[in-house]
C-alpha positions in Angstrom: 51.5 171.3 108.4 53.0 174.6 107.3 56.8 173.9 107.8 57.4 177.6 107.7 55.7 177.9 111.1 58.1 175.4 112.8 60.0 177.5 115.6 63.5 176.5 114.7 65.6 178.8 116.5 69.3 180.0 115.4 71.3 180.1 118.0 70.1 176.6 119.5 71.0 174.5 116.3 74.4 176.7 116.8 74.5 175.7 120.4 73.9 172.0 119.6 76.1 171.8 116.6 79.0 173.2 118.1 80.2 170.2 119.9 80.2 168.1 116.8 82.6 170.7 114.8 84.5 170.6 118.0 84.9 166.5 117.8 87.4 166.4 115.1 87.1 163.3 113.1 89.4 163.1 109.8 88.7 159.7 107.8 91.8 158.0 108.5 91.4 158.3 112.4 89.2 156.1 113.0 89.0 156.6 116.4 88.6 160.4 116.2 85.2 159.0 113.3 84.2 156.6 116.1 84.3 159.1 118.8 82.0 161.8 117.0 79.7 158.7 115.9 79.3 158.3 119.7 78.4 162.3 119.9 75.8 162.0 116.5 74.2 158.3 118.4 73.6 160.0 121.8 72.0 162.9 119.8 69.4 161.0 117.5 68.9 158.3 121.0 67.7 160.9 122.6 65.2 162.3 119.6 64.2 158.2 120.1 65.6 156.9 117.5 67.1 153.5 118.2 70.8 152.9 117.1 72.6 150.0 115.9 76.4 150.1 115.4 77.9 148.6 112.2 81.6 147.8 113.2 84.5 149.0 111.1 86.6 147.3 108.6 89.6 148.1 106.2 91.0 150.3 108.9 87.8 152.5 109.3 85.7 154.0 111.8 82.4 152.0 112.5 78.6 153.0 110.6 75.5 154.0 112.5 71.7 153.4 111.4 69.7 155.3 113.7 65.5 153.7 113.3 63.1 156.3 114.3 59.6 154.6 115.7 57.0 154.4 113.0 53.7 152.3 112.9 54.9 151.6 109.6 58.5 150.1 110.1 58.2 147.7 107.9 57.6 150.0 105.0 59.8 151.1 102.5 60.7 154.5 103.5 63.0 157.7 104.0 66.9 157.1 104.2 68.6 160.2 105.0 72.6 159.4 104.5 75.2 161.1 105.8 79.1 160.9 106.8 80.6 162.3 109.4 83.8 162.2 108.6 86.1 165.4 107.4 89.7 166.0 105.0 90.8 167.8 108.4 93.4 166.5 110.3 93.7 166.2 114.2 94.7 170.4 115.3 93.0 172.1 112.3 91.0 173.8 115.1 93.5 175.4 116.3 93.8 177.2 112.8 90.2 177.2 112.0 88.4 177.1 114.8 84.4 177.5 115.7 83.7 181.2 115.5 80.7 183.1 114.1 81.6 186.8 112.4 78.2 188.0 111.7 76.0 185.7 109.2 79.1 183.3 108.7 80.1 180.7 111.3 83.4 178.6 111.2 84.9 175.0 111.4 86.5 172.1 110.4 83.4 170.0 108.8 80.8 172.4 109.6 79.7 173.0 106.0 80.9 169.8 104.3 78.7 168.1 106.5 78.1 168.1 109.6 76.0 170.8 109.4 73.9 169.4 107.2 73.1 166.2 109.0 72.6 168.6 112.2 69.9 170.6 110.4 68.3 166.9 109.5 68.6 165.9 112.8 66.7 169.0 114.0 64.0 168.8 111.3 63.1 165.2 112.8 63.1 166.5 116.6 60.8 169.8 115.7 58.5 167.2 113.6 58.1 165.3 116.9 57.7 168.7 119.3 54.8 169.5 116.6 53.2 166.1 117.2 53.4 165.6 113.7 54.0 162.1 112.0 55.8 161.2 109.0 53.9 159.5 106.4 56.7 156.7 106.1 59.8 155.1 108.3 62.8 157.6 108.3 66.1 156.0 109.0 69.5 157.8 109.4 72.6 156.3 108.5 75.7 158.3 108.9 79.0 156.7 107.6 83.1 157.2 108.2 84.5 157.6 105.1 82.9 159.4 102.1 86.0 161.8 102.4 88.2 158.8 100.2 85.4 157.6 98.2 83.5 154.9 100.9 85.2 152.0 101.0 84.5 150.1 103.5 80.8 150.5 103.8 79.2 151.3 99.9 77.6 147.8 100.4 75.9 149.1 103.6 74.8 152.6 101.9 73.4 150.3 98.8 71.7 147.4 100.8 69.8 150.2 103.1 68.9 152.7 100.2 67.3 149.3 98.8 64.9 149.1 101.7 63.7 152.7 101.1 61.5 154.8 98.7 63.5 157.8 99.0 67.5 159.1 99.8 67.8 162.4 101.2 71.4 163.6 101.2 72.1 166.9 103.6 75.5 167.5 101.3 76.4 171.6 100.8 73.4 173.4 98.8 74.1 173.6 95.3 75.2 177.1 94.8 73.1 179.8 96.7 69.5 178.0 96.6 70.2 174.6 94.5 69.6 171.5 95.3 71.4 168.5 93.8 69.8 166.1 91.3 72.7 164.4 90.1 76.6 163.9 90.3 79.5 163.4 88.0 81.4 160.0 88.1 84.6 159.7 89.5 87.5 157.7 89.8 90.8 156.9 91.5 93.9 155.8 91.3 96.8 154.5 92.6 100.5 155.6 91.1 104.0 153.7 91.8 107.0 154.4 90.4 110.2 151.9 90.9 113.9 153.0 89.9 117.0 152.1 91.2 118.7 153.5 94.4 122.9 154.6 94.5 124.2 157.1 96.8 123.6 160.0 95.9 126.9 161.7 96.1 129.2 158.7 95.0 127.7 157.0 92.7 124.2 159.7 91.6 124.5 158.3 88.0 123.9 154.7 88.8 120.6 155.6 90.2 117.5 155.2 88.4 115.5 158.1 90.6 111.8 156.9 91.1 110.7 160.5 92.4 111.7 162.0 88.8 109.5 159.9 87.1 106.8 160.2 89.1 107.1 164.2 88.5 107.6 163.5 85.3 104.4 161.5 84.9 102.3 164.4 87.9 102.8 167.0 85.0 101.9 164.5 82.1 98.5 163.5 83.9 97.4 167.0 84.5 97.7 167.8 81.3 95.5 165.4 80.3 92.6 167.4 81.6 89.9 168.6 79.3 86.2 169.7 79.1 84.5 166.2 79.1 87.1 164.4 81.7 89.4 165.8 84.6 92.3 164.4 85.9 94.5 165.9 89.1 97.2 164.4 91.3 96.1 165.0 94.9 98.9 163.3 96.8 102.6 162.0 96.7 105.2 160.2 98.7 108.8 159.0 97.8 112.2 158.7 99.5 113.5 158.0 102.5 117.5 159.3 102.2 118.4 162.9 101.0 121.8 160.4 100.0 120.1 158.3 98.7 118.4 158.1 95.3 115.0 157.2 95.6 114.1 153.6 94.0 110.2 154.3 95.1 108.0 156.7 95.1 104.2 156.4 94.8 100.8 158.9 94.5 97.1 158.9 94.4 95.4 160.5 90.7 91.5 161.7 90.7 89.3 161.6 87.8 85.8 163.1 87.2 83.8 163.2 84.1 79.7 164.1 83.8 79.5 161.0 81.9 79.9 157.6 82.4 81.6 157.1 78.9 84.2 159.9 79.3 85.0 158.6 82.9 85.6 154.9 81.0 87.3 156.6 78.2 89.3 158.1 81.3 90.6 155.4 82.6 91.8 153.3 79.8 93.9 156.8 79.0 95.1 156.1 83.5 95.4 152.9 82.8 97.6 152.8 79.3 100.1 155.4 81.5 101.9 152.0 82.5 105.5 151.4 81.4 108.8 150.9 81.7 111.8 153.4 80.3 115.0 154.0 80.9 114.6 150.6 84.3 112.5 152.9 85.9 108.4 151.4 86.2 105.9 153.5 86.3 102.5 151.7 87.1 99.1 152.6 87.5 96.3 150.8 89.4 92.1 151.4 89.6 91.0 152.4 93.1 87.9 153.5 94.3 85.1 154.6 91.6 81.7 156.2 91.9 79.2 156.1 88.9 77.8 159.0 87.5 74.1 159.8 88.7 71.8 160.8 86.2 68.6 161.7 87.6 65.7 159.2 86.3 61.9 160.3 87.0 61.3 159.5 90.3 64.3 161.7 91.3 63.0 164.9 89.1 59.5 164.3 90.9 60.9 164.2 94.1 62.6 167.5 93.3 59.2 169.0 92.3 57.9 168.0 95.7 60.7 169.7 97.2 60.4 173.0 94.8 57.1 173.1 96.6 57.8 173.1 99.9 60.2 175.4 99.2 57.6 177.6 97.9 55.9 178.0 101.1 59.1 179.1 103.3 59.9 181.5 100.4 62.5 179.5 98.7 62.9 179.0 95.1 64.7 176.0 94.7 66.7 175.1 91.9 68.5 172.0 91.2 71.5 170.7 88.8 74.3 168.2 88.3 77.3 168.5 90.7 81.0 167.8 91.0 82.5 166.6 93.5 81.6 162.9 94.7 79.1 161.7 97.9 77.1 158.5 98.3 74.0 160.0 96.8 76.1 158.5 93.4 75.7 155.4 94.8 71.8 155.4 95.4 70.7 157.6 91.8 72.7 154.9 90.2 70.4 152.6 91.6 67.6 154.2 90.4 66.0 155.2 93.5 64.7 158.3 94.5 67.5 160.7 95.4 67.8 164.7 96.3 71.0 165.6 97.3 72.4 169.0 98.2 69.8 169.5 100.8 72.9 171.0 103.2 73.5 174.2 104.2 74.6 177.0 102.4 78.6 178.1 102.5 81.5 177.8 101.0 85.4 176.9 102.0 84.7 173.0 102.0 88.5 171.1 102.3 89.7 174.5 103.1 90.9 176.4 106.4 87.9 179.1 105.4 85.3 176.4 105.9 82.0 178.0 106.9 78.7 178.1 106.8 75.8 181.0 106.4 73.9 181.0 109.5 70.7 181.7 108.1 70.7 178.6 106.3 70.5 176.4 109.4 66.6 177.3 109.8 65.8 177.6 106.2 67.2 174.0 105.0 65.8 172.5 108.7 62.3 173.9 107.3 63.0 172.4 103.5 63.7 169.0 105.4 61.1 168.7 107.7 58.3 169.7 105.0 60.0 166.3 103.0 59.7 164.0 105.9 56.5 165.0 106.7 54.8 164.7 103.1 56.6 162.3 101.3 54.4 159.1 101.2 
């Protein structure tokens, strides 16, 4: 099977991916996730895959494993991981709606990811309109939060990437042609700061302000940033009372090094931040952490298999380490066979320029397909 002769055709992958850009579904809705895990189920039911629903927890939205029939089942086979979840909130369409201008098309999610678990969802239905058969089992499994580091289901992601041979991750392409063959380790954090409160116009010495420390300390972890480790301040909330000096006020810290060491190193340097001056507390806390993937063997050879698929579509695929976190960490950390970065191609992700290159949809379907259908 030459998967440069599959007909995938443009504007029907637009046509059928339009409605999941349209379902909105930022992480910490979990109804919104639920509702566009509902769209993605009815979609892969009706390729004939079989679906099982994993219910929520922590607050989430739920986890879908989509079976597709194989003689095999039993076998140790393809995963294909995904979330469906997005950083945009409830109305971002209204500022970033879908609309195509030429080769570009935009949306909230539409290049960080949806549109790359589309395209895989595509691959598997023109495999089946070929009539041709996947060497092994391929399994979807699309999760709700990714977006804040996958919380509630990295035990599900690990325990089915140990049932398979391979993980194929449809994350954005890594740069023009790239795919990804490893990713940086990252962690989180949690920030509080305690003061004391006094009215603000009576009695503003007495205070103790909670938001000025925590300002204080934004500045002092950003500077921390260097070549081998990273560290940003992505969110922060505090008072409740313009009259009131603030006694609380709290924030959430990101760090991401391209090597396990340097992330440790990291967070001992988070972690030391913790003190008490002047009755003011500043504390810090671990949160959520993702290894660093390092690509082994068997992650380099699948690679090669997929540099020569690539080959016959006229694609010359390149692959590299990435930034930016996704559940692929989780499996290359396991050791299993992992290409990530198998997305579309675009630019904009977390942004209100979010889009996607159009001719992209039929060249990564291709890239896909030619995987499931030689991998053995």
């Amino acid at each position: 099977m030459n998967p440069a002769e599959l007909p995938f055709d443009t504007e029907t992958m637009l046509q059928g991916l339009r409605p999941w850009i349209e379902c909105e579904s930022p992480t910490w809705d979990a109804a919104a996730v639920n509702r566009m895990l509902d769209l993605a189920s009815r979609d892969l039911a009706l390729a004939g895959a079989r679906i099982e629903r994993i219910p929520g927890r922590m607050g989430f939205g739920d986890c879908v494993r989509a079976r597709f029939p194989h003689p095999r089942a039993d076998t140790p086979g393809i995963l294909i991981a995904g979330h469906l979840d997005t950083v945009h909130p409830i109305g971002t369409l209204a500022g970033l709606p879908w609309r195509r201008e030429g080769n570009l098309c935009y949306g909230p999610g539409i290049f960080d990811m949806k549109g790359g678990n589309y395209t895989a969802l595509e691959a598997i239905r023109q495999l089946a309109r070929a009539g041709v058969a996947t060497p092994l089992p391929v399994t979807f499994l699309l999760t709700p939060d990714e977006e804040v580091g996958t919380p509630s289901v990295r035990d599900v992601v690990e325990a089915e990437a140990a049932r398979n041979k391979y993980v194929l991750v449809a994350e954005p392409a890594l740069g023009n042609v790239g795919v990804v063959t490893g990713r940086y380790a990252i962690a989180r954090f949690n920030l509080e700061a305690v003061g004391r409160p006094s009215h603000a116009g009576a009695t503003l010495k007495a205070g103790r302000s909670a938001i000025r420390e925590l300002a204080r300390r934004v500045i002092e972890i950003d500077a921390m940033s260097d070549d081998d480790c990273t560290f940003s301040v992505g969110v922060v909330r505090g008072g409740q009372w313009v009259n009131c000096v603030a006694s609380r006020a709290a924030g959430e810290a990101l760090s991401m090094a391209k090597r396990q060491a340097d992330l440790d190193r990291g967070v001992e340097r988070m972690l030391a931040l913790s003190s008490t001056d002047n009755d003011v507390t500043f504390t810090v806390t671990r949160g959520v952490t993702r290894p660093v993937w390092e690509p082994n063997a068997a992650t380099l050879a699948l690679y090669e298999k997929a540099r020569a698929i690539g080959k016959t579509i006229g694609l010359d695929l390149t692959h590299g380490s990435a930034g930016g976190g996704s559940d692929a960490n989780f499996t290359g950390a396991m050791g299993i066979a992992t290409l990530d970065g198998l997305g579309l191609r675009g630019n904009g992700a977390h942004t209100l320029g979010e889009h996607i290159e159009v001719d992209s949809l039929p060249e990564r379907g291709r890239l896909i397909a030619g995987l499931l259908a030689t991998l053995d």
